[in-house]
C-alpha positions in Angstrom: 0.0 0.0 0.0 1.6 3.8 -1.2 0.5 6.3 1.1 1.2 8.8 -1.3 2.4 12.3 -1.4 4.7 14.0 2.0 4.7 17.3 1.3 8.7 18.4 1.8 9.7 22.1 2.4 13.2 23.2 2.4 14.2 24.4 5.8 11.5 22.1 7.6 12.5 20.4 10.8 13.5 16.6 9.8 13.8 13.6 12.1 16.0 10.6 11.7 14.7 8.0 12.7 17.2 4.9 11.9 21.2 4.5 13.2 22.6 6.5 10.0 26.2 6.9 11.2 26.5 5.9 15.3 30.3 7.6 15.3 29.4 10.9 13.2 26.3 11.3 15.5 23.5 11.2 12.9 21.3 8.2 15.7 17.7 7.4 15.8 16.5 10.6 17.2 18.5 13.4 15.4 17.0 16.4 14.5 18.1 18.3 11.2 16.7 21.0 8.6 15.8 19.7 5.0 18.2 21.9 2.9 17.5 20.3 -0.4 15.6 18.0 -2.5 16.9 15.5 -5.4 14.6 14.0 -7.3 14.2 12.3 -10.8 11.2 12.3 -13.2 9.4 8.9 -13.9 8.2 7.7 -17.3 4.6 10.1 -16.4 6.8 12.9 -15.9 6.1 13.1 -12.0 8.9 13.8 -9.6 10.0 10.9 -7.6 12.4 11.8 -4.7 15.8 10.4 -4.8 16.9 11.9 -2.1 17.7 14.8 0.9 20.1 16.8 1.8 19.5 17.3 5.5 21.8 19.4 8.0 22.6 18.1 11.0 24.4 20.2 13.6 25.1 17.3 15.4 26.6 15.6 13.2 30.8 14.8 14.1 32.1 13.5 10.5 33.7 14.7 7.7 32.2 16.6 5.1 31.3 15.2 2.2 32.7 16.4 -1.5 30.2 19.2 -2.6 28.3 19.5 0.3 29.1 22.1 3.1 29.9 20.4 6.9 27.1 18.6 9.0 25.5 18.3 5.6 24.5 14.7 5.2 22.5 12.9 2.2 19.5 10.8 2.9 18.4 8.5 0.1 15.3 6.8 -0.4 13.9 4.5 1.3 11.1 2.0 1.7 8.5 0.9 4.4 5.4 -1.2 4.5 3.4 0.0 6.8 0.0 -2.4 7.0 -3.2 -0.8 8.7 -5.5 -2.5 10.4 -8.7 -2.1 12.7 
């Protein structure tokens, strides 16, 4: 089941919410801002994201090429989340 659409707004308050990097810092339970969005077009011409850049000011490691520090990509991911009642 696709939920569908999350609205995503550069400079809206993020939450990880999986063990990213345990020695830079970037745990279940970091907070960030959503500085960009990367996405691709699919065959119906409708963006599908890609991924996130997120800043973290937590965040202890090295900065990646092209991104400024505590900058860290998120890429996609999937969940299946099954409702029932």
């Amino acid at each position: 089941m696709r939920l569908g659409k999350i609205p995503l707004v550069i400079g809206m308050p993020v939450l990880v919410s999986q063990n990213f990097d345990v020695d830079g810092g970037i745990v279940n339970g970091s907070t960030g801002i959503l500085r960009k969005v990367r996405y691709s077009l699919n065959d119906e011409k409708q963006r599908v994201l890609r991924s996130c850049i997120v800043e973290i000011s937590q965040s202890s490691g090295e900065a990646l090429p092209n991104l400024s520090p505590q900058q860290i990509p998120i890429i996609e991911d999937s969940v299946e989340l099954r409702f029932t009642h």
